[in-house]
N, C-alpha and C positions, 0 to 999 in steps of 0.2 A: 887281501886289503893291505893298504902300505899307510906312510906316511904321505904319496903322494897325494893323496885323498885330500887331506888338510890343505899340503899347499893349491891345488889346484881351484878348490873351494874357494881359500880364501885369497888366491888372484882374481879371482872373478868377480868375489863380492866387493873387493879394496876396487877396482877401475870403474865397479859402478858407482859406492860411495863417493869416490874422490873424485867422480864428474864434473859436480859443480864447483867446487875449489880448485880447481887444476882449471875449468875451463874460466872462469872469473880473474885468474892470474895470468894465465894465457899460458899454461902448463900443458895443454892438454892432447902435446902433439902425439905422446908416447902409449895414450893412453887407450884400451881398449876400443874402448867407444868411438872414439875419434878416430881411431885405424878403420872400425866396420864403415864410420859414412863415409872415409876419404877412401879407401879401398873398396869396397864394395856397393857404393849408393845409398847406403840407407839412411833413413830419416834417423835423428835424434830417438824416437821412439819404437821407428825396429829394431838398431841395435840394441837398446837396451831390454828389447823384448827375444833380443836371438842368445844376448849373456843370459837372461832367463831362463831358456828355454835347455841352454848348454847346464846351468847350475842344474834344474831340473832333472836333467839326464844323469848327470851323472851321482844325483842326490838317490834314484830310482835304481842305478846299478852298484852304490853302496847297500842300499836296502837288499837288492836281491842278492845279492852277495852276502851278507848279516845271515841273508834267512836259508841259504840253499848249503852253511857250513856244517859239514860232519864233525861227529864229534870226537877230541884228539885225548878223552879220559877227564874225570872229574875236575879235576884238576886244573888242567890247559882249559877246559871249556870255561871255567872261572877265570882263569887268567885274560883268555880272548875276551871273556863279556865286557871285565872290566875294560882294557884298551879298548874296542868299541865304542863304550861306554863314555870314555876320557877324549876319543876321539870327534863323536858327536859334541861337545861340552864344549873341546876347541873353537871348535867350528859356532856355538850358536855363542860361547863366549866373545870373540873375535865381532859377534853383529852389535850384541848389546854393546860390546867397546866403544864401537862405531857410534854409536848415538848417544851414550853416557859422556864421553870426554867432546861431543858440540864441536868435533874436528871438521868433521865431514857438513854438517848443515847447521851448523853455528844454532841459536838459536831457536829453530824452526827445527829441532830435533823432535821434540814430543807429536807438530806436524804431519811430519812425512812418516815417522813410525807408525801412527795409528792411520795416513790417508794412502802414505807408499807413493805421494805425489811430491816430487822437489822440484822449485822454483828455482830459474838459474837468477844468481846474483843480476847479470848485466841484460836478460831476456832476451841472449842470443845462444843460437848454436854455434857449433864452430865454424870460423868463419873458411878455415878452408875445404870443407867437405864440399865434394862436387853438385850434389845435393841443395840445390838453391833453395828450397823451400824448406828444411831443416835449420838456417839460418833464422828465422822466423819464429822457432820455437823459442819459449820460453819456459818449458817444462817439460818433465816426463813421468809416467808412473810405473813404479815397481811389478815385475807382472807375478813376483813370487811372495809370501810371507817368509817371517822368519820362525818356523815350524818344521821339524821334521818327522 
């Protein structure tokens, strides 16, 4: 287990937080989301069910990794727990961020924490996914908690 964990985590959750504010600004060329509907077709609401599905995986191969570590003496096994430990923290610190400082959903943060449903600002998608009918949306919902 690395540091990479942390960042990879938290690219994935920052592109889907900062959806609706990048895509309201009209930022949203760079942004994950908007890469899967203009690149690959999907709706507003697959991508944001395929970064799910990514965070999911790779939240399932920290886990098994956590539980499948031999142990390197008293010692280092304390040491690793804590980094673990520091490093889950990061990570669920980093979501509470998200919704304590009203960056990401202004607002309508207490909302989408407890429904996992964000309304976009302007009730479109992006407008240049190929995806015509993603255009049309006006929402999407979280397909993960913030729980590990």
């Amino acid at each position: 287990m690395t540091s990479g964990y942390i960042d990879t985590f938290i690219r994935s959750l920052q592109d889907l937080y900062s959806y609706k504010m990048e895509q309201s600004k009209g930022l949203d060329a760079s942004n994950l989301v908007s890469i899967l509907m203009r690149e690959k077709g999907h709706s507003l609401q697959e991508a944001v069910d395929y970064i799910g599905d990514q965070f999911k995986a790779l939240l399932d191969v920290f886990n098994t990794q956590e539980s499948s570590l031999p142990s390197f003496g008293a010692q280092a096994d304390e040491d690793l727990q804590t980094y673990i430990f520091t490093t889950k923290q990061s990570i669920i610190g980093y979501m509470i961020w998200c919704f304590d400082t009203r960056r990401y959903f202004g607002p309508e943060d207490g909302d989408v924490r407890h429904t996992l449903v964000v309304k976009l600002a302007n009730g479109k998608g992006d407008m240049d996914v190929r995806d015509t009918s993603a255009r049309s949306t006006s929402e999407f919902r979280f397909a993960f908690s913030m729980e590990f």
